[in-house]
C-alpha positions as CSV (number, residue, x, y, z in Angstrom):
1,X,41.8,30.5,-6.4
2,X,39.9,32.9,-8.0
3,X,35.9,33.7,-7.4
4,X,34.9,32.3,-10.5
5,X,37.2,29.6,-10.1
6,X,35.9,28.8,-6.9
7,X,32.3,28.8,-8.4
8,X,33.4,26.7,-11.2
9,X,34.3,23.9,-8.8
10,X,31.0,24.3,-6.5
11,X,29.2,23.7,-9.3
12,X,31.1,20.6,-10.1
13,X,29.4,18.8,-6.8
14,X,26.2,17.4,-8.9
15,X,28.6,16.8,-12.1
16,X,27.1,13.6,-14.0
17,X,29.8,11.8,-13.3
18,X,29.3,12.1,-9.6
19,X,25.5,11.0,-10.5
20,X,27.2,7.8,-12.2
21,X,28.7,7.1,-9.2
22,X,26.1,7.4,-6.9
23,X,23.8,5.7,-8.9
24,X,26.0,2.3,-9.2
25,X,26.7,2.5,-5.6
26,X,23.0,2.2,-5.0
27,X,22.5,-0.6,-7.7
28,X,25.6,-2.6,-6.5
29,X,24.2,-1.8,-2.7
30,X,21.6,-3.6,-3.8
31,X,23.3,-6.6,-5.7
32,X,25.5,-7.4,-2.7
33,X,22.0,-7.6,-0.8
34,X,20.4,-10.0,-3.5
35,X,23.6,-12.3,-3.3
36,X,22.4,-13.5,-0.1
37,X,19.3,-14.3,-1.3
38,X,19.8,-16.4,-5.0
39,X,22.6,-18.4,-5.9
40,X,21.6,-18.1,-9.6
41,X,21.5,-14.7,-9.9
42,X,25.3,-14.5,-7.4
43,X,26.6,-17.0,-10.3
44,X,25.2,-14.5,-13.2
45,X,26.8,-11.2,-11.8
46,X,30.2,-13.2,-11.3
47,X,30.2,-14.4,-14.7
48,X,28.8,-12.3,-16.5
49,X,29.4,-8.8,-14.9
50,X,32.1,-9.8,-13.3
51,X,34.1,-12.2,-16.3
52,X,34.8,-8.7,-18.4
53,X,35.8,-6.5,-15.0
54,X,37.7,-9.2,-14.4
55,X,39.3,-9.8,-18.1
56,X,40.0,-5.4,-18.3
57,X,41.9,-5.3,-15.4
58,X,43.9,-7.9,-15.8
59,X,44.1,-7.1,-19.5
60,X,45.5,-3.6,-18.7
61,X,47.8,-3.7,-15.9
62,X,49.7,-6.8,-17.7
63,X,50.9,-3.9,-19.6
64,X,52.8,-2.7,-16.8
65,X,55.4,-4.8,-15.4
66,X,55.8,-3.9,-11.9
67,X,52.8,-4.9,-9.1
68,X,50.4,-1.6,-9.4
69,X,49.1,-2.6,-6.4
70,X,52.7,-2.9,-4.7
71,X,52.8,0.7,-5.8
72,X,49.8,2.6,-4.5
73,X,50.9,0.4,-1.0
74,X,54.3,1.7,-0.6
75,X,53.0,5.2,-2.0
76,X,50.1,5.3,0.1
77,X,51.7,7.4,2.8
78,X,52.9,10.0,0.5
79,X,49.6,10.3,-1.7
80,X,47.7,10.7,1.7
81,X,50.1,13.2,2.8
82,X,49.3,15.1,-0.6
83,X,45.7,15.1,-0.9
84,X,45.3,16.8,2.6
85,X,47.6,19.5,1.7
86,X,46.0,20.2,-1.3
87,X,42.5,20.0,0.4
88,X,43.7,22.4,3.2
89,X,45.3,24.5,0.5
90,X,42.3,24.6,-2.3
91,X,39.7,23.2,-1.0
92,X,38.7,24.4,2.8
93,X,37.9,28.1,1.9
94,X,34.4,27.2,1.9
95,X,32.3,24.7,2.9
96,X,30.9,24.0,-0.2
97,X,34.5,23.2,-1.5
98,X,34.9,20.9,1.7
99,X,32.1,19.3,0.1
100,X,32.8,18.7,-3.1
101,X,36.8,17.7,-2.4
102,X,35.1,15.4,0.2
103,X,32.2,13.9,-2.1
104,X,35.2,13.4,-5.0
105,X,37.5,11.3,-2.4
106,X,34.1,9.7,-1.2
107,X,33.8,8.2,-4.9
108,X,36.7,6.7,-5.6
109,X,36.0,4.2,-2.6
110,X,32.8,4.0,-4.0
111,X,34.2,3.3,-7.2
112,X,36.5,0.0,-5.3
113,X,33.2,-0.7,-3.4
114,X,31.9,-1.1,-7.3
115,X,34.4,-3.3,-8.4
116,X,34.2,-5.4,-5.8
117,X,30.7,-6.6,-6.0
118,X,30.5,-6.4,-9.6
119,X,33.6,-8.4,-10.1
120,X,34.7,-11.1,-7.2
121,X,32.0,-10.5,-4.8
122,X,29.4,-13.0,-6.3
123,X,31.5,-15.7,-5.9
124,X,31.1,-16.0,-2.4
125,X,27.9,-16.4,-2.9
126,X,27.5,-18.5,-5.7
127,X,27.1,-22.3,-6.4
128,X,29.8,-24.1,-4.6
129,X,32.7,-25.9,-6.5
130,X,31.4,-29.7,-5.7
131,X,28.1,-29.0,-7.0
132,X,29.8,-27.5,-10.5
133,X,31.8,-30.4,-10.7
134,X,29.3,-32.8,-9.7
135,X,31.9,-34.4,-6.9
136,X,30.3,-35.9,-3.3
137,X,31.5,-33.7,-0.7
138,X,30.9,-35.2,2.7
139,X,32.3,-35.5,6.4
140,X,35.4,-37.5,6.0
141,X,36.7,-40.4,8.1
142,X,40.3,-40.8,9.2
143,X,40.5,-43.9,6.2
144,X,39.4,-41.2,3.8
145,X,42.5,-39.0,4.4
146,X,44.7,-41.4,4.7
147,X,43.4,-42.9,0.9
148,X,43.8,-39.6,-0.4
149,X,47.3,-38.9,1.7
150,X,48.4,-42.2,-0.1
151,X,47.3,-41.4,-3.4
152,X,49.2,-38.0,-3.2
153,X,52.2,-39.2,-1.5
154,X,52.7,-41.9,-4.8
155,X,52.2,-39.1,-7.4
156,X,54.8,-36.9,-5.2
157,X,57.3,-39.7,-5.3
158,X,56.8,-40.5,-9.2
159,X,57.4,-37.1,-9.7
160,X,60.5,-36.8,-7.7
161,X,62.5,-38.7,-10.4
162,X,61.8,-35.9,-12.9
163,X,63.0,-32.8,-10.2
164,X,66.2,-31.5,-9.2
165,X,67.2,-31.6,-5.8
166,X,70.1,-29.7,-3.7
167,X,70.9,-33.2,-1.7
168,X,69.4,-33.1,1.6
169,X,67.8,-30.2,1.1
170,X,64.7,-27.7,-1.5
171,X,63.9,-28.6,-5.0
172,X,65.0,-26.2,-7.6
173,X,62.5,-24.7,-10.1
174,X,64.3,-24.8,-13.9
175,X,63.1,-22.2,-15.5
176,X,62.2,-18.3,-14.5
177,X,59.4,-16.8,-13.3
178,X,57.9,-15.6,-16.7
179,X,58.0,-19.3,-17.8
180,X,56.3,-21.3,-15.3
181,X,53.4,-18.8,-15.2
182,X,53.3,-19.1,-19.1
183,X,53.1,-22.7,-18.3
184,X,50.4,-22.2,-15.4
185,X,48.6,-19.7,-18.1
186,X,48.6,-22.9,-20.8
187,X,47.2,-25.6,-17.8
188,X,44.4,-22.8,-17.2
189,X,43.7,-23.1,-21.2
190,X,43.5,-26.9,-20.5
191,X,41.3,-26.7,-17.6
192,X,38.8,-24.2,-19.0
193,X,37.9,-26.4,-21.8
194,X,37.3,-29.2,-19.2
195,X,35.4,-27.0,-17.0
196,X,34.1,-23.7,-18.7
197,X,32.8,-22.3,-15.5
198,X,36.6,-21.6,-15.3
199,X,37.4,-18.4,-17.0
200,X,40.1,-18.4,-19.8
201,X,42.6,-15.6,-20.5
202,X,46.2,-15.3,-20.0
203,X,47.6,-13.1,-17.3
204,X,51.0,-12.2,-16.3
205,X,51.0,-12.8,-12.1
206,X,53.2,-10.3,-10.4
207,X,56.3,-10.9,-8.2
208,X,56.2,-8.3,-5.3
209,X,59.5,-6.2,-4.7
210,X,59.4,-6.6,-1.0
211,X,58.7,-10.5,-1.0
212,X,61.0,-10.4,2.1
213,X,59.4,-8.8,4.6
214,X,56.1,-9.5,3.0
215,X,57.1,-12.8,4.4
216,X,56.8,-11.5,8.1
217,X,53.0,-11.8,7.3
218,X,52.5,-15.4,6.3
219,X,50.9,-14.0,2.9
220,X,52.6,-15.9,-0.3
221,X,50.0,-14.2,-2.1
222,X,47.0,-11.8,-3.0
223,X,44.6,-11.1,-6.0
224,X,43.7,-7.1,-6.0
225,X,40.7,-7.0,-7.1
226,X,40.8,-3.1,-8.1
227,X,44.0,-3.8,-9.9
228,X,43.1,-7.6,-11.4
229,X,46.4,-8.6,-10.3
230,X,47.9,-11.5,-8.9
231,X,50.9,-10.8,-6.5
232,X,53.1,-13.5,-5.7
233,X,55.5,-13.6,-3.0
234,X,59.0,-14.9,-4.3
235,X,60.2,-15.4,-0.5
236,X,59.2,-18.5,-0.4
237,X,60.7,-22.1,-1.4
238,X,60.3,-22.7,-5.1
239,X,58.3,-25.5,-4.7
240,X,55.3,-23.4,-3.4
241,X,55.1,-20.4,-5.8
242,X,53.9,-22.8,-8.6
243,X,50.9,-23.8,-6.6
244,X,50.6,-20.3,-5.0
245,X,50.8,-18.5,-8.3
246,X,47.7,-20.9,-9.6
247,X,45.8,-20.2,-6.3
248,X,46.1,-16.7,-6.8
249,X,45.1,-17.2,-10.9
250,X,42.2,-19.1,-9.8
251,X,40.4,-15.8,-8.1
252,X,41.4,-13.7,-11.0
253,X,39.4,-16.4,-13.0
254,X,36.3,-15.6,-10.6
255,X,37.0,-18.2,-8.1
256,X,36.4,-16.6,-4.6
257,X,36.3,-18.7,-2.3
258,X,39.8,-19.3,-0.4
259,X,38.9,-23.5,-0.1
260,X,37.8,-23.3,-4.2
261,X,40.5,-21.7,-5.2
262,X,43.5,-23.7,-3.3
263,X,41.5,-26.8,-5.2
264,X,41.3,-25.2,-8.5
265,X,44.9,-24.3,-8.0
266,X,45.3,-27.7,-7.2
267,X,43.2,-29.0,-10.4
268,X,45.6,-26.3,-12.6
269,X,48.8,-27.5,-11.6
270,X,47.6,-32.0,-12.1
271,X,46.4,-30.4,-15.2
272,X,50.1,-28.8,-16.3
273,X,52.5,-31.1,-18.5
274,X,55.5,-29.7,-16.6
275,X,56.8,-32.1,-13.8
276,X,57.9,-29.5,-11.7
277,X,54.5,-27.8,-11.5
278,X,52.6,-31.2,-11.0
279,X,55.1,-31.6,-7.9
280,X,54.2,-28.3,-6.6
281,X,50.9,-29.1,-7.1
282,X,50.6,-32.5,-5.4
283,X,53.1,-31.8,-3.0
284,X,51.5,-28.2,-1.4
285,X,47.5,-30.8,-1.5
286,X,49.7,-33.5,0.0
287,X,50.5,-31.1,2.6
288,X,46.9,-30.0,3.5
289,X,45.4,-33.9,3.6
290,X,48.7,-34.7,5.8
291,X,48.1,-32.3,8.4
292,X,44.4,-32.8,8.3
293,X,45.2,-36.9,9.0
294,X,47.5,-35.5,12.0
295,X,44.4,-34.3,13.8
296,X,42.1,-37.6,13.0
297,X,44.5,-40.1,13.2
298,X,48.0,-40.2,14.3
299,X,48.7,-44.0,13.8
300,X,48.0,-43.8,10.2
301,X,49.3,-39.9,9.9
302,X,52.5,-41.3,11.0
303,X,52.2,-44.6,8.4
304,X,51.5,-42.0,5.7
305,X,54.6,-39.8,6.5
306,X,57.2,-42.8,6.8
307,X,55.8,-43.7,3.1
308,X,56.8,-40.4,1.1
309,X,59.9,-39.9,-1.1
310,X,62.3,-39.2,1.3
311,X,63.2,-36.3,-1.2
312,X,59.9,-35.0,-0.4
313,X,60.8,-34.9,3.3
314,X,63.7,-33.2,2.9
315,X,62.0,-30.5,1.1
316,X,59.3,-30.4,4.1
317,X,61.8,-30.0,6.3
318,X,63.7,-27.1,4.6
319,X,60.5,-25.1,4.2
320,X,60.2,-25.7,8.1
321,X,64.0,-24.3,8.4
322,X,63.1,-21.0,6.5
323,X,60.0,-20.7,7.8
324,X,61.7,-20.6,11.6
325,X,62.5,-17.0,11.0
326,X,59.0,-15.4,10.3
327,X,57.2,-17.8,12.6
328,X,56.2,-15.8,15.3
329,X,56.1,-12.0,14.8
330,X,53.2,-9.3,15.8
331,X,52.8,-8.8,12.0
332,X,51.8,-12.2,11.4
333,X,48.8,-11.6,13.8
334,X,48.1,-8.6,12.6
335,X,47.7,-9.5,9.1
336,X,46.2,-12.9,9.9
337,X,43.0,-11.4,12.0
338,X,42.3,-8.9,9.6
339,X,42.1,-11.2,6.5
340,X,40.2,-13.9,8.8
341,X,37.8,-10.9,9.7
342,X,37.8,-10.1,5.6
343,X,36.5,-13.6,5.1
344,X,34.4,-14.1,7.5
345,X,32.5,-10.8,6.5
346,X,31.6,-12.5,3.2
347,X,29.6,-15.5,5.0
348,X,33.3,-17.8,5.3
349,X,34.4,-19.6,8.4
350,X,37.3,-17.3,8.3
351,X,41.2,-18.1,7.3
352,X,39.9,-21.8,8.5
353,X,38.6,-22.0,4.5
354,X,41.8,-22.4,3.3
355,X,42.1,-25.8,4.9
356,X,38.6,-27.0,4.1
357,X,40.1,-28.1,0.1
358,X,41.2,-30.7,1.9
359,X,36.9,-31.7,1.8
360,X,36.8,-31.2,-2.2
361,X,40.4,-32.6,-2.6
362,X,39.4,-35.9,-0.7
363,X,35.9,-36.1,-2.9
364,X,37.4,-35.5,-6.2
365,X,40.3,-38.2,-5.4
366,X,37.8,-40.8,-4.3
367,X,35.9,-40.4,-7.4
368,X,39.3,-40.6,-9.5
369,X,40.0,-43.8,-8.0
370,X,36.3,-44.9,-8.3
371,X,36.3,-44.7,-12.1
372,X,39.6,-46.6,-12.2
């Protein structure tokens, strides 16, 4: 490199697009401050901010139809290895050029930092799901579960007579990929007009390459937030990637919280007029109130259990057969305290949310049943 060269790219260290940056670090600083302090303006930055980041990204890596974020993942080691030979090579001369390679790579976390707050972080720190539905969310009593564990367990067993089954054994999903999340994308339509807090676009979900030993870490899926994708996990038993696919559409739709979006997954897939996504949807909530009743009741836990399809329990059981394998691994801890310490950074109880649907699923049921 050259002298003018050199003086070129010293210059570049106050460039306006480095003042940009700095100056929406500083303002979403702020807003991530301010979320702790109004839910109405938290609810405002999410939907309004945060509804176009949102709809872009999603918008423009639909175009591409690999997981980006699978990409920059496996890559990672090899782009690392890059940019530190090129900033020994080019940029260590001086330590002006230090500087400004270091202030460049500096801004493109800040840039993620951006898109974070300005597009999913409000949520957790908006008004809650209950309140937007207008739904009593209280403390609930072992008879409460086991109402709801009932009323889910009849709706799994209706549905069972529309599914196909290897005898003994898993469910089979009848169509591919593509179609059930155009199916999931048209339930999203249908649940956006019921509640327009819910935003509406459709999205292509991604399935991640290595789903296999993604498996070792207990995660069937995860929204990128600086990609606006949702990567699903094809590992697992059909019967779950309906509901997981809708869990993980729910946050791109700007629903952040873990516990809101398992319900709104839930809400999605009752809202589908494809059996085989209703059953994924009913059976994965079934599931949650179940085990839930295990720990408040075990009379009527096992009164519930003896009651389901026994289609149902064979499918149960052959997720528990797969599952054997990546039970108990190093990763699984690995991955499980940093995405509990994630959650609990933005004011959650941790990976503990994820069960606490069973709260909104119990409240929404009870007023189902109240108005029939």
């Amino acid at each position: 490199m050259n002298r003018q060269e050199r003086k070129t790219n010293e210059k570049k260290i106050f460039s306006p697009y480095m003042a940009v940056v700095c100056a929406l670090t500083l303002l979403a600083a702020a807003c991530f401050v301010c979320f702790s302090y109004s839910v109405s303006f938290s609810d405002f930055i999410q939907t309004y901010i945060g509804g176009p980041i949102r709809f872009l990204l999603a918008k423009l890596t639909n175009l591409i139809p690999f997981s980006l974020a699978e990409l920059l993942l496996i890559s990672s080691p090899v782009i690392l290895a890059i940019t530190i030979t090129v900033a020994i090579k080019r940029y260590s001369s001086t330590w002006k050029l230090t500087f400004y390679f270091m202030s460049r790579t500096l801004s493109v976390v800040c840039i993620i930092a951006i898109i974070f707050v300005f597009g999913f972080a409000g949520g957790y720190k908006g008004r809650t799901i209950d309140k937007k539905l207008d739904i009593d969310r209280k403390p609930l009593s072992a008879q409460d579960l086991y109402n709801s564990a009932e009323y889910l367990s009849k709706r799994v067993g209706e549905l069972c007579e529309e599914i196909n089954f290897v005898p003994n054994s898993y469910s089979l999903m009848p169509y591919s990929f593509r179609e059930m999340t155009n199916k999931l994308n048209d339930a999203y339509d249908t649940l956006s007009e019921k509640y327009p807090f819910i935003q509406n676009f459709n999205s292509n979900p991604k399935q991640v390459v290595l789903s296999e030993p993604w498996t070792y870490t207990h995660i069937s899926g995860v929204y990128t937030f600086f990609t606006g994708e949702s990567n699903i996990n094809i590992n697992f038993p059909d019967y779950t990637i309906p509901y997981t696919c809708a869990h993980e559409m729910a946050h791109q739709r700007g629903i952040s919280r873990e516990d809101e979006a398992n319900f709104v997954a839930f809400l999605a897939c009752a809202s589908s007029d494809d059996p085989y996504i209703q059953y994924s949807g009913y059976l994965s909530m079934y599931e949650y109130v179940r085990n839930a009743l295990y720990s408040a009741d075990k009379d009527l836990y096992k009164e519930v259990v003896s009651g389901v399809d026994i289609r149902a329990r064979y499918e149960m059981n052959a997720y528990s057969r797969f599952f054997d394998k990546y039970r108990e691994n190093v990763v699984a801890d690995v991955s499980g305290t940093i995405n509990n310490s994630y959650l609990q950074s933005q004011g959650t109880v941790g990976t503990k949310s994820y069960g606490m649907v069973v709260d909104l699923a119990c409240a929404y049921i009870s007023s189902l049943q109240n108005e029939n």
